[in-house]
N, C-alpha and C positions, 0 to 999 in steps of 0.2 A: 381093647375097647377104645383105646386114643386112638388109635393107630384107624377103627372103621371110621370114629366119627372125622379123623380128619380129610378120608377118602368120602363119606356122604355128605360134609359141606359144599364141597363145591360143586359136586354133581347139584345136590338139592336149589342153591342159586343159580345154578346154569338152567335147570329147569324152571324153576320162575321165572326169570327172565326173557324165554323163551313164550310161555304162555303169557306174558306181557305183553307182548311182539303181536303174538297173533289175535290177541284183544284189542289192540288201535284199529282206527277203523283206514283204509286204504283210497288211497287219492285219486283222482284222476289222471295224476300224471305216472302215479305207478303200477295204475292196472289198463294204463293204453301206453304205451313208448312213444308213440308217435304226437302223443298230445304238446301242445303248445305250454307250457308254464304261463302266467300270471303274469305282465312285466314288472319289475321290480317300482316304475314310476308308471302313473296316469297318464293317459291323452287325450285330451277331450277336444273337437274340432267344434269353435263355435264361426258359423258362417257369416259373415259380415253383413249381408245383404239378406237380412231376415223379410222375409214377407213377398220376395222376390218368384216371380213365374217360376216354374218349373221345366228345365228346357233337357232333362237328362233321360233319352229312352235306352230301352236296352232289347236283344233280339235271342230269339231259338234257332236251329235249325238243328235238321235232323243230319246225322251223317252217314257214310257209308253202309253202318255196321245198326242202322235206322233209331239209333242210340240219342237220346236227347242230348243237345251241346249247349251250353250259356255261351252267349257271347255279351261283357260287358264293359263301356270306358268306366275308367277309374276317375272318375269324376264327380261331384255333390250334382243333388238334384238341380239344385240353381246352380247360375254359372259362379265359376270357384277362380279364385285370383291368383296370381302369381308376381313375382316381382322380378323374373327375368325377361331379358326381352327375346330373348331364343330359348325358353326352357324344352322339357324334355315331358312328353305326355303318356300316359301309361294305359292301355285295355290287358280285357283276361276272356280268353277262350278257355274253358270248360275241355274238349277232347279236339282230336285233332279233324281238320277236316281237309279235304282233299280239293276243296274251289281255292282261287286265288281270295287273298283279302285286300281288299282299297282301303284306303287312310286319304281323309280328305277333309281341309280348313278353308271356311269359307268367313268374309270380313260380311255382317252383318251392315253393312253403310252399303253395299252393291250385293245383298242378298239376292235380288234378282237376275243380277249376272252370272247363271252358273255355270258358264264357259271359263273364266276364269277365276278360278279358287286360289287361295293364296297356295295349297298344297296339294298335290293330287300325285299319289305314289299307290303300287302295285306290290305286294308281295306274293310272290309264285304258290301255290300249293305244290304239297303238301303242308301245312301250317298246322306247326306242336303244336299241343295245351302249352296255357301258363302265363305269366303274365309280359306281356312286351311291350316295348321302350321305344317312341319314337322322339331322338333329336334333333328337335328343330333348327339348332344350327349346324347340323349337317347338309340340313336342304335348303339354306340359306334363308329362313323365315323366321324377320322379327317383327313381333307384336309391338301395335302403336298402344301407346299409353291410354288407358279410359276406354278402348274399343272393346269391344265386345266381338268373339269370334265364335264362332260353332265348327265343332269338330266332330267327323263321323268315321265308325269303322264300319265293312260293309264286307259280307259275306257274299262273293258275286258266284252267285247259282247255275244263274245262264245271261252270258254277256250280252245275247241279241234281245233278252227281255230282264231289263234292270228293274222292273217292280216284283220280280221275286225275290233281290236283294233282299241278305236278312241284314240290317242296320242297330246297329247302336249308335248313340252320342250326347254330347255333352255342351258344355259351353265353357269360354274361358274369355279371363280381364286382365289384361298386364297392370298393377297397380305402379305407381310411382313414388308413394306414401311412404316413409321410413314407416316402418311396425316395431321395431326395437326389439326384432330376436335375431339371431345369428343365423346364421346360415346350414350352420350344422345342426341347430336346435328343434328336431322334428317338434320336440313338445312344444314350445315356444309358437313356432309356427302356425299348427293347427288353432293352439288357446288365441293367436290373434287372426288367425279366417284365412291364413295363406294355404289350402289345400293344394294346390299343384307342388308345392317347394316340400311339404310337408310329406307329401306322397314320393317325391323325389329323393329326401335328404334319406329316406328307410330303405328305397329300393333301391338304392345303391350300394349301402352296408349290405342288402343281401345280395348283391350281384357279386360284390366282392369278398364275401363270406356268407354263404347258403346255408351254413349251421348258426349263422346268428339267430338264436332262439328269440332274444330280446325283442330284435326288427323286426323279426316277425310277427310276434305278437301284438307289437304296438301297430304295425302296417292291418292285420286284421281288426286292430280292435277297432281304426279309423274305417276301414271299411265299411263293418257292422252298424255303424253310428250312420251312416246316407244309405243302409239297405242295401249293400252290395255284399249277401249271403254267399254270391259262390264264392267271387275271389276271396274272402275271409276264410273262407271251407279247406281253400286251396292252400292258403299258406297254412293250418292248421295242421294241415294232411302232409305238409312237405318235411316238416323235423321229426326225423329219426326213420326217414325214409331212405 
């Protein structure tokens, strides 16, 4: 009689504890793999220039496969600041397409001069999804302090007729102002209005670690805060992919 009940103790605990298990209720991170976790800290982008015009559009096009594609800069709806003078600017295509895409910065003080843009560069198709990095001091372009620049990325459909161009863009301010975060403090960043550095200091960590869950999360959650749905989608969809 010792001898069964010391053989149906543990069975009997190993059974409760089992139907314990299956009485929790089950998260979203462990009934999707691929979901993004929670980051461990907040980030909240508050934009400096509240009340400010809205200069952020964003475009469709369809692709080969007649498949809907986002194309959007990574940019706040107003224009968003930076405190480098060559930073590094970020857009996100949706699926891939097979036109070439233009990237192109134009100094709002000779907006009607649009023969010469401060940047005007081509990239060949076929062009991935996903999100892409262009630095500015590679092309030798630095932003004057206080100006106000607008940037576009452009879907060129058919070259001999540029108003089919599908167009996204944005605006951007090189500030000069100490803000009193670091440089590595995405959080920092965003809570004092520096979007471009903020957007920068994330996508960096995931360029140089694509499994940083953290980056990720926190690069979407800044996203979802100015209404940039896909690229949020995107990085959401990218861990444990």
């Amino acid at each position: 009689m010792n001898i069964r009940r010391k053989l149906y103790l543990p069975f009997l605990l190993s059974s409760l504890a089992f139907a314990i298990t299956l009485a929790l209720p089950v998260t979203a991170a462990e009934n999707d793999p691929t979901a993004v976790a929670p980051p461990s800290v907040n980030i909240s982008f508050k934009p400096p220039l509240r009340g400010a015009p809205k200069m952020r559009v964003g475009g469709g096009v369809r692709g080969a496969d007649t498949q809907e594609v986002a194309l959007d800069v990574l940019a706040p709806e107003s224009a968003g600041l930076t405190t480098a003078a060559s930073p590094t600017i970020y857009w996100f295509l949706s699926e891939t397409v097979q036109e070439p895409v233009e990237i192109a910065i134009t100094d709002t003080r000779s907006i009607q001069d649009a023969a010469k843009p401060v940047l005007d560069i081509q990239i060949p198709g076929p062009v991935q999804p996903g999100v892409h990095a262009v630095d500015l001091s590679k092309h030798g372009v630095t932003l004057t302090p206080g100006v106000e620049y607008q940037w576009f990325v452009a879907v060129v459909v058919d070259p001999a007729q540029r108003s089919k161009d599908v167009l996204a863009g944005g605006a951007i301010i090189r500030s000069d102002t100490a803000v009193g975060a670091g440089a590595g403090d995405a959080v920092a960043l965003a809570e004092a209005g520096i979007w471009y550095d903020a957007v920068d200091t994330l996508s960096r960590r995931i360029d140089s670690n694509p499994g940083d869950t953290e980056s990720r999360a926190l690069r979407a959650a800044l996203l979802e805060q100015v209404g940039l749905e896909e690229g949020a989608a995107y990085d959401r969809a990218q861990v444990g992919g």
